[in-house]
C-alpha positions in Angstrom: 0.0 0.0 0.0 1.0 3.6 -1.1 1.0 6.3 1.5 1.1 9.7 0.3 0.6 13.4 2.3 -2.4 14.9 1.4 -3.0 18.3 3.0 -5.7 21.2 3.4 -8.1 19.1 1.6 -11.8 20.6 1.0 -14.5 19.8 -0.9 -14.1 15.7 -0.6 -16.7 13.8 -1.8 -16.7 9.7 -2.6 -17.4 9.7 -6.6 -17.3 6.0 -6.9 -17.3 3.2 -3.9 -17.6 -1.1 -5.3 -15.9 -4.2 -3.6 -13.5 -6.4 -5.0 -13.9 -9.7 -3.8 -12.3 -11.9 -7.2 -9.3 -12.9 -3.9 -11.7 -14.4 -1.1 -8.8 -13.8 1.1 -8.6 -10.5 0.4 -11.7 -9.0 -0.5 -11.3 -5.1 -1.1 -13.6 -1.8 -0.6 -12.5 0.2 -3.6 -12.7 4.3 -2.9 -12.6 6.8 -5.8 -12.6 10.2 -4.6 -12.5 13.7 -5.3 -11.1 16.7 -3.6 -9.3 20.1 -3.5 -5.9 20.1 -2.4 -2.8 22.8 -2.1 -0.5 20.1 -3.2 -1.6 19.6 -6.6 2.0 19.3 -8.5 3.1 16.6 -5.3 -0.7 14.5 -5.8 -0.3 14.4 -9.6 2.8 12.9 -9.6 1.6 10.2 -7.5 -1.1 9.2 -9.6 -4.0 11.9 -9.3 -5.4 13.5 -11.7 -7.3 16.5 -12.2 -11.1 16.5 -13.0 -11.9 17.7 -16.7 -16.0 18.5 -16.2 -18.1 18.1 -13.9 -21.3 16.8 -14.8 -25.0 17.8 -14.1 -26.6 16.7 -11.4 -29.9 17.6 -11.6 -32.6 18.8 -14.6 -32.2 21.9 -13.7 -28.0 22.4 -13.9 -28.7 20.7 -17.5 -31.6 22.7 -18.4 -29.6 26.4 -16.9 -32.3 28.4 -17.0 -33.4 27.1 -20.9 -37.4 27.8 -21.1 -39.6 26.4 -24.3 -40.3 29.1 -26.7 -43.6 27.5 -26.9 -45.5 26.6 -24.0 -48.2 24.1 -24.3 -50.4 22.0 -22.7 -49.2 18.0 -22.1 -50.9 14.8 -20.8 -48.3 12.6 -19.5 -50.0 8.7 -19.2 -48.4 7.1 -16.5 -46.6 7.8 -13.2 -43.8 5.4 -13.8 -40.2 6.6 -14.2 -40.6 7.4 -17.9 -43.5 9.6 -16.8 -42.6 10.8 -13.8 -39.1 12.3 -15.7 -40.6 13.2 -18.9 -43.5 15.6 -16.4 -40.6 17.0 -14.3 -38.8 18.0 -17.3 -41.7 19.5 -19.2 -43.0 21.4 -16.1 -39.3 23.0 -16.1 -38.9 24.3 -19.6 -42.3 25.7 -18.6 -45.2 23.6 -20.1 -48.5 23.0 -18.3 -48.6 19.0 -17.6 -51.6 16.6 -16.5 -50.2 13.3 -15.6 -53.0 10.5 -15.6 -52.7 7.4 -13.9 -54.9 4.4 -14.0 -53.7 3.2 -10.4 -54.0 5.1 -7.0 -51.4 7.1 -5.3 -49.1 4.9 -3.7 -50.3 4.7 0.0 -53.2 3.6 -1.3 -51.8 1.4 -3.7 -49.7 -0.3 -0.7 -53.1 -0.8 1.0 -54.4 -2.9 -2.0 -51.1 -4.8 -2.1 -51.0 -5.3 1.4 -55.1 -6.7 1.1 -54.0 -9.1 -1.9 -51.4 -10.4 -0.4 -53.7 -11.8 2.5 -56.9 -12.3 1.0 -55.8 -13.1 -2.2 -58.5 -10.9 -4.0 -56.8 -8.6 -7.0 -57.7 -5.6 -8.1 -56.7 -5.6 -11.5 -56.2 -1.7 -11.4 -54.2 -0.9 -8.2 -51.5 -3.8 -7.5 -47.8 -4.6 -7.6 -47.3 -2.8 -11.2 -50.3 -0.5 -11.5 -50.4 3.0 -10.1 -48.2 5.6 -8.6 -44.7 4.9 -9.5 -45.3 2.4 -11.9 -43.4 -1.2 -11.2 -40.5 -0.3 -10.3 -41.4 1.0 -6.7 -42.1 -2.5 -5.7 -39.0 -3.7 -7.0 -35.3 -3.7 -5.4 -35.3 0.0 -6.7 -31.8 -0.6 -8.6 -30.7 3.0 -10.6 -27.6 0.4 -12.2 -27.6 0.7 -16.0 -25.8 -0.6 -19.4 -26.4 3.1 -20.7 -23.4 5.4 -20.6 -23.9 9.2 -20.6 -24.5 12.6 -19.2 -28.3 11.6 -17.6 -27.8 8.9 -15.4 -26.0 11.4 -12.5 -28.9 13.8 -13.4 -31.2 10.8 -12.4 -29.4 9.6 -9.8 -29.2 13.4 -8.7 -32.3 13.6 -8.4 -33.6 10.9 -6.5 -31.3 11.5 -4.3 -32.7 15.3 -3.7 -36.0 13.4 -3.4 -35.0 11.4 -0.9 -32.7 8.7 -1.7 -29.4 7.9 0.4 -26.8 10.4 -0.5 -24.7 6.6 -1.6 -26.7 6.5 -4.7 -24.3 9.0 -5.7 -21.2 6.9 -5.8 -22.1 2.9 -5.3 -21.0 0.9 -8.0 -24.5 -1.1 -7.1 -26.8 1.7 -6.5 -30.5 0.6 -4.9 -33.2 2.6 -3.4 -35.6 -0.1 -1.5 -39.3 -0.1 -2.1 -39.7 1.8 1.5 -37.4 4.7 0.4 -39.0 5.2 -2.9 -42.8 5.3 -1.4 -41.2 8.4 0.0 -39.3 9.7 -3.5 -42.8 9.7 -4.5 -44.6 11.5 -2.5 -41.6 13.9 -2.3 -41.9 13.8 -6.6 -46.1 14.5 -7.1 -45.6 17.2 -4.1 -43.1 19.4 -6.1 -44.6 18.6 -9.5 -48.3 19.4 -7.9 -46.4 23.1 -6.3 -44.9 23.7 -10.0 -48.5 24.0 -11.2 -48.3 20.3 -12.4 -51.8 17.9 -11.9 -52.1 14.2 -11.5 -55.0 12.2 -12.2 -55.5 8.8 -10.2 -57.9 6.3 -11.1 -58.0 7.8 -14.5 -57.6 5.3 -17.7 -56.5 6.0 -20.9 -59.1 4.5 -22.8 -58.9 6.3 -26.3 -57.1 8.3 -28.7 -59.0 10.8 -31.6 -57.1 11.8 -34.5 -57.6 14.4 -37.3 -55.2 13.9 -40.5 -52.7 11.9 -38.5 -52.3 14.3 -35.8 -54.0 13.9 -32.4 -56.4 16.2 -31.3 -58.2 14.6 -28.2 -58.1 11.7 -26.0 -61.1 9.7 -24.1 -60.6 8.4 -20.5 -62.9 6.4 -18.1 -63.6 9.9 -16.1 -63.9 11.9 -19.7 -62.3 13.4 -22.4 -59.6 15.6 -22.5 -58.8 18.3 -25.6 -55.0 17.5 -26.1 -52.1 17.9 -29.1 -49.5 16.6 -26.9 -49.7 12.6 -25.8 -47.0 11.3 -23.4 -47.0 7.4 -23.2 -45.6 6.2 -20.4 -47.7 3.1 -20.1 -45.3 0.8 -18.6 -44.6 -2.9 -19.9 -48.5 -4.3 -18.6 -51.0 -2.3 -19.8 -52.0 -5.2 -22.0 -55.4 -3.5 -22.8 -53.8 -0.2 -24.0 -51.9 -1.7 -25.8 -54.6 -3.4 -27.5 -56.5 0.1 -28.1 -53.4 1.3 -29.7 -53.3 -1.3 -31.9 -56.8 -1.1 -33.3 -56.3 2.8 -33.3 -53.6 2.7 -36.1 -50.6 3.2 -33.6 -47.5 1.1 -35.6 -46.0 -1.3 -33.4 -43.8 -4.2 -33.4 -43.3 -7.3 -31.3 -39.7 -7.6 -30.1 -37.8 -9.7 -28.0 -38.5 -10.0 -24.4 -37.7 -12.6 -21.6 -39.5 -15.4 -19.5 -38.5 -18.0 -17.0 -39.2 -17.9 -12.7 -37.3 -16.9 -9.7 -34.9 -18.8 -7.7 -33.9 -18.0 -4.1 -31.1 -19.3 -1.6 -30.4 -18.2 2.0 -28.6 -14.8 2.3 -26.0 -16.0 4.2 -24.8 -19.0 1.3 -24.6 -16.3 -1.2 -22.8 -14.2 1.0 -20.2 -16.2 1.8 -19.9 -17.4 -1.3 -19.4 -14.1 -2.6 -17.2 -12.5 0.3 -15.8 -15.8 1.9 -15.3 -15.2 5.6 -15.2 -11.4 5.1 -19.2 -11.9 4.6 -20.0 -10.8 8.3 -18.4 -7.4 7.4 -20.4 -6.6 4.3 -23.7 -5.5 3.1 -25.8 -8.2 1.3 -24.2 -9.4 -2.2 -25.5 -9.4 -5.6 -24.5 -11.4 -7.9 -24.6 -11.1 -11.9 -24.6 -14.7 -14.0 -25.3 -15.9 -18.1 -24.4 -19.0 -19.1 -24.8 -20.8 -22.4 -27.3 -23.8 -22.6 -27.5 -26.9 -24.0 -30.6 -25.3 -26.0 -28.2 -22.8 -27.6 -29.9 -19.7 -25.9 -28.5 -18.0 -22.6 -30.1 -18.0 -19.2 -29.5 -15.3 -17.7 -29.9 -13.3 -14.1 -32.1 -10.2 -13.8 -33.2 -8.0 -10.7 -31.5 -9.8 -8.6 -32.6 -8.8 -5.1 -30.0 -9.2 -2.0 -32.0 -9.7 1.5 -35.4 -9.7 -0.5 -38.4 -10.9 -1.3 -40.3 -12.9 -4.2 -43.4 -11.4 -4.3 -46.6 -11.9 -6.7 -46.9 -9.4 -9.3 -50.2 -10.3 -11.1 -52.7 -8.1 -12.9 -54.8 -9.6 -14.6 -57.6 -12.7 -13.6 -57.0 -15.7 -13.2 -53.3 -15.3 -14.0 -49.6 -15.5 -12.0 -47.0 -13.4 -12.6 -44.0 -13.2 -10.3 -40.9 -10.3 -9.2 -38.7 -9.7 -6.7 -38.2 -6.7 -4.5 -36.5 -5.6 -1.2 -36.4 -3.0 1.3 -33.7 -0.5 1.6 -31.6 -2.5 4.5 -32.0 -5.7 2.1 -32.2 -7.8 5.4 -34.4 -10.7 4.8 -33.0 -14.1 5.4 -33.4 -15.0 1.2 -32.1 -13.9 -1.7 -33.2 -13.9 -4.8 -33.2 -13.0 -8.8 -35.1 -14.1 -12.0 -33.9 -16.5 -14.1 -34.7 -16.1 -17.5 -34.2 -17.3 -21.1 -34.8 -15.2 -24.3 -38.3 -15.5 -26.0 -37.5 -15.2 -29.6 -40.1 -14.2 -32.6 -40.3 -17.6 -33.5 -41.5 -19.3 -30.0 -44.3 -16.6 -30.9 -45.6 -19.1 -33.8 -47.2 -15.4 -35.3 -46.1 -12.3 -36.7 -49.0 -10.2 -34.8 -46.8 -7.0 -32.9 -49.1 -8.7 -29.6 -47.9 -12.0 -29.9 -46.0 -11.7 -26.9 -48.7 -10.5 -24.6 -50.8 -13.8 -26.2 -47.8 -15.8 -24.9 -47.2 -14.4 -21.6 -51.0 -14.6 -20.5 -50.8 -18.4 -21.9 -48.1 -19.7 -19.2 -49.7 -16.9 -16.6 -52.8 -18.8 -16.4 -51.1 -22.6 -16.3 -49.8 -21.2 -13.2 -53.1 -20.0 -11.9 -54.6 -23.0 -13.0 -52.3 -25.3 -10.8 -53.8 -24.3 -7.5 -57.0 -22.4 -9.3 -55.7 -19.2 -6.9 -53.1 -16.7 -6.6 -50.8 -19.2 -4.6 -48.0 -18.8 -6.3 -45.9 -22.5 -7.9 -42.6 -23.2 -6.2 -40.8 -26.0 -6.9 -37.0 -27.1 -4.8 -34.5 -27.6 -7.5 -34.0 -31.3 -7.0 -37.6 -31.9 -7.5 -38.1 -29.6 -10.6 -34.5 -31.9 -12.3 -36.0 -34.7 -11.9 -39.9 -33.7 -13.1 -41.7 -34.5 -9.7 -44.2 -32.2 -7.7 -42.4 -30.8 -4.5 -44.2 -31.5 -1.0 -41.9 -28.7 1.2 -39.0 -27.4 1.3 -37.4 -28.0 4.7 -33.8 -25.7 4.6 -34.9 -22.7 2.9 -38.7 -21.3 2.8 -40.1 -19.7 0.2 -40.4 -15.5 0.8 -43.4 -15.1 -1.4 -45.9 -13.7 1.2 -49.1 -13.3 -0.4 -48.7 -17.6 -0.1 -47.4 -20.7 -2.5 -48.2 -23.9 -3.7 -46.0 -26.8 -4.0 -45.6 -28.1 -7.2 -44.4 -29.0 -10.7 -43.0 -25.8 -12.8 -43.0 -27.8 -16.0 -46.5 -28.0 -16.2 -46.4 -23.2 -16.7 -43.2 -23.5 -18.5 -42.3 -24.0 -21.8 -40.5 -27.1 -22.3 -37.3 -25.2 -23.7 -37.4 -23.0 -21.0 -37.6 -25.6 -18.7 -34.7 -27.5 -20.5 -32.1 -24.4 -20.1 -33.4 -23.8 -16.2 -32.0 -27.2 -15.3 -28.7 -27.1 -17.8 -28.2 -23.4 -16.8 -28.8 -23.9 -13.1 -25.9 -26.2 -13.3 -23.7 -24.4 -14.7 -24.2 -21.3 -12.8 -23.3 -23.5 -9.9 -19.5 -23.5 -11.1 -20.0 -19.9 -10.8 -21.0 -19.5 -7.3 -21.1 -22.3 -4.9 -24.1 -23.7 -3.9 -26.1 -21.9 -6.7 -27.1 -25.3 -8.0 -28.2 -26.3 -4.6 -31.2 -29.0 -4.7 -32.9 -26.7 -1.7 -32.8 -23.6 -3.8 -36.1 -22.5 -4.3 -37.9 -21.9 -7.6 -41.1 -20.1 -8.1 -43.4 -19.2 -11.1 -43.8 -17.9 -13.7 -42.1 -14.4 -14.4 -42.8 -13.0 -17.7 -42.9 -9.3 -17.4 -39.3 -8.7 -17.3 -39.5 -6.4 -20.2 -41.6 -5.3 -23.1 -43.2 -7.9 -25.4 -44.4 -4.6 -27.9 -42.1 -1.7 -29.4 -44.1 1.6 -30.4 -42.7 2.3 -33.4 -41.5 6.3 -33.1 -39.0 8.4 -35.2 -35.9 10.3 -34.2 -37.9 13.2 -32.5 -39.8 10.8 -30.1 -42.9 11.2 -32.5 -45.2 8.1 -33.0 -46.5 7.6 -36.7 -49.8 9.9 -35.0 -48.3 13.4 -34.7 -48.5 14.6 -31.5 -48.2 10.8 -29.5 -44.8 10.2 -28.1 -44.1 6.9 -26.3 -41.9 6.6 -23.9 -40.2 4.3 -21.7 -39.8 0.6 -20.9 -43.6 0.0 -21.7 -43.0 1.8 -25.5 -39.9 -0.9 -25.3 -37.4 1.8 -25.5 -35.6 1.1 -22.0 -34.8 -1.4 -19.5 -35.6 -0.1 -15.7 -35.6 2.6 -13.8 -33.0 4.7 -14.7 -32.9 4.1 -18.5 -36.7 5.2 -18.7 -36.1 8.1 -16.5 -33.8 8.9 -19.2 -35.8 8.5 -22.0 -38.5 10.5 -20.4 -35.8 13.3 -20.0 -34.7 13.0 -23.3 -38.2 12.8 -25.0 -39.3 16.5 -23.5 -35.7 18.2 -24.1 -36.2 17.1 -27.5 -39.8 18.1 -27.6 -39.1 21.6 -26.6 -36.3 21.5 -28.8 -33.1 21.7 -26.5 -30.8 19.1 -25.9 -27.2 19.1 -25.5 -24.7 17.2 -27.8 
């Protein structure tokens, strides 16, 4: 270790923090930090370097001041992070916003959650992915991302003014936890409400009225509202607006998304296989896993949730859908993560852009159907190898809270799916030890990882219907929360014409 004399430092702050644990033995806490220091010349010799730009960290360092030359009246459809973004953003070059949501705000929301998950009864418009926040607040709340650029310390900025942890900032692994973003919410709809900004609960988009390919007016279940300016933020479920989109002219696509289930171990067997003995010392791991199958298609991890919880994510009747999700201390005894395997156009047998929706609701309901209830399938690992219903599951118990039935995942899976589960499983246990266990827990069926539909839009956000901009993970244009806060970003800067190259 290198020990140099740093003095008269101000204006510290940690830009990047991530552990190194590839040496078990030596597991490392990796610090990058900034500073201001007399001893410039001495510090740059010794491997320092000097910071070129600093970067925005909020919409309102990037904007600096910048107002629309035209302000007009926008309807932002949904309060997920594309919409949420996309609002704030408008409201700040100085547009007049009304953000519609078909859900309730999210107190109430956690009261219908909290209902189904002990009664079991659904309501099909307020649950684990409708209403304020869209599905991400019940989620592990990660603000990770494969994008590179300008926007994601904006974002990141930003929650963090709203009430994230200030380590947002700089983890290499930033997470939020479903009980901190509750609060980014409420923090969110109170300063958009104070900037003259109005949301609409309970409120459905149900239709959209053109005139010579440009919108003039849109219908919803509590009336119709003059508009020339239509933000979709309509997250990756809303199955029936899609559907209305579709038989309105709105072009559209089917694209790639991803199905399989989750699987959970004990925290403590992934910690330690992760961190070794060091594991005591550490928050909860994560891990991040693809292998290659013996069906030539990967199986991959996603949302991987340390200290967390599976938890039932269905909207519709009569049909199962599964996440995960966990609280900001990530301090349940289980972790888990999806599991999933690539659903390609031609597993689709049609070239209809809502194929994919067809074959989601399809394995959906063969879950429902197993226990004819919400119960959610789990299956141990040794049990679903060797194509036998499980009857419990003695070392680790399954997390799901709204409840679970013991069964057979093969009978909700497709039978490739189920072929690169057992394969991929395997393999990922050469990966991390243990992960192949025969007590890891599997439960079904998740198959709203992403977007089955892409709304077809052009280079200025604009839909083939002038005046309809979609937007977000739901228009199949991002992949969680930060990359749709993004794109909602983006999609007004653009719209008021101002964005930065």
């Amino acid at each position: 270790h290198q020990k140099i004399k740093i003095i008269d430092i101000s204006n510290f702050r940690i830009v990047k923090k991530s552990i190194d644990a590839r040496d078990k033995k030596d597991v490392k806490i990796i610090y990058l930090v900034e500073f201001s220091s007399k001893n410039e010349e001495y510090l740059l010799k010794h491997g320092a370097t000097t910071i070129s730009q600093k970067l925005p960290q909020s919409i309102e360092e990037y904007l600096n001041g910048f107002k629309s030359k035209n302000t007009v009246d926008c309807v932002v459809v949904g309060s997920g992070p594309a919409g949420l973004f996309c609002a704030l953003t408008l409201i700040k070059l100085g547009h007049r916003v009304i953000i519609l949501e078909r859900g309730k705000s999210v107190d109430e929301r956690k009261s219908d959650i909290d209902h189904f998950n002990s009664s079991l009864q659904l309501n099909e418009e307020s649950n684990v992915l409708f209403g304020e926040g869209g599905a991400g607040t019940f989620s592990d709340g990660k603000l990770n991302t494969n994008l590179h650029n300008e926007f994601i310390q904006i974002v990141l900025g930003e929650f963090h003014k709203y009430g994230a942890d200030e380590s947002i900032l700089y983890d290499a692994k930033p997470h939020v936890g479903t009980d901190v973003l509750i609060k980014v919410l409420k923090n969110i709809r109170k300063d958009i409400e104070q900037l003259g900004g109005k949301y609409c609960f309970n409120t459905r988009l149900e239709s959209v009225e053109t005139r010579s390919d440009s919108l003039i007016k849109i219908k919803t279940n509590k009336g119709n509202i003059e508009t020339k300016n239509l933000f979709l933020a309509i997250g990756h479920s809303a199955r029936d607006t899609f559907e209305m989109l579709y038989n309105k002219g709105i072009k559209m696509e089917s694209k790639i998304f991803s199905a399989g289930v989750r699987i959970e171990h004990l925290k403590e067997d992934i910690d330690f296989a992760q961190y070794g003995a060091f594991s005591k010392f550490l928050p909860s791991s994560s891990y991040k896993l693809s292998v290659d199958t013996c069906i030539n298609r990967k199986l991959y991890t996603f949302c991987m949730c340390p200290g967390g919880y599976v938890i039932n994510a269905s909207s519709e009747e009569k049909a199962i859908n599964v996440n995960g999700m966990s609280y900001s201390d990530r301090n349940n005894e289980n972790s888990n993560s999806a599991l999933l395997v690539n659903v390609e156009k031609e597993d689709l047998k049609s070239d209809h852009p809502l194929a994919g929706i067809t074959f989601q609701r399809k394995y959906e309901n063969l879950a429902y159907e197993i226990s004819n209830s919400y119960l959610a399938p789990v299956q141990r690992f040794s049990d679903f190898k060797n194509n036998i219903s499980s009857t419990d599951s003695k070392y680790i118990k399954p997390s799901i809270v709204s409840g679970y039935a013991y069964s057979n995942l093969h009978t909700c899976l497709p039978e490739y799916i189920s072929k690169a589960l057992i394969d991929g499983i395997e393999k990922m246990g050469k990966k991390i030890k243990g992960f192949d266990s025969g007590d890891a827990i599997l439960t079904g069926v998740e198959m709203r990882s992403s977007s089955p539909v892409r709304i077809l839009r052009d280079e200025k956000y604009n839909s083939l219907i002038k005046g309809i901009y979609p937007i977000g993970e739901g228009a199949g244009y991002a992949g969680g929360i930060v990359s749709s806060a993004i794109d909602g970003i983006r999609c007004a800067c653009i719209f008021s014409d101002y964005i930065k190259q």
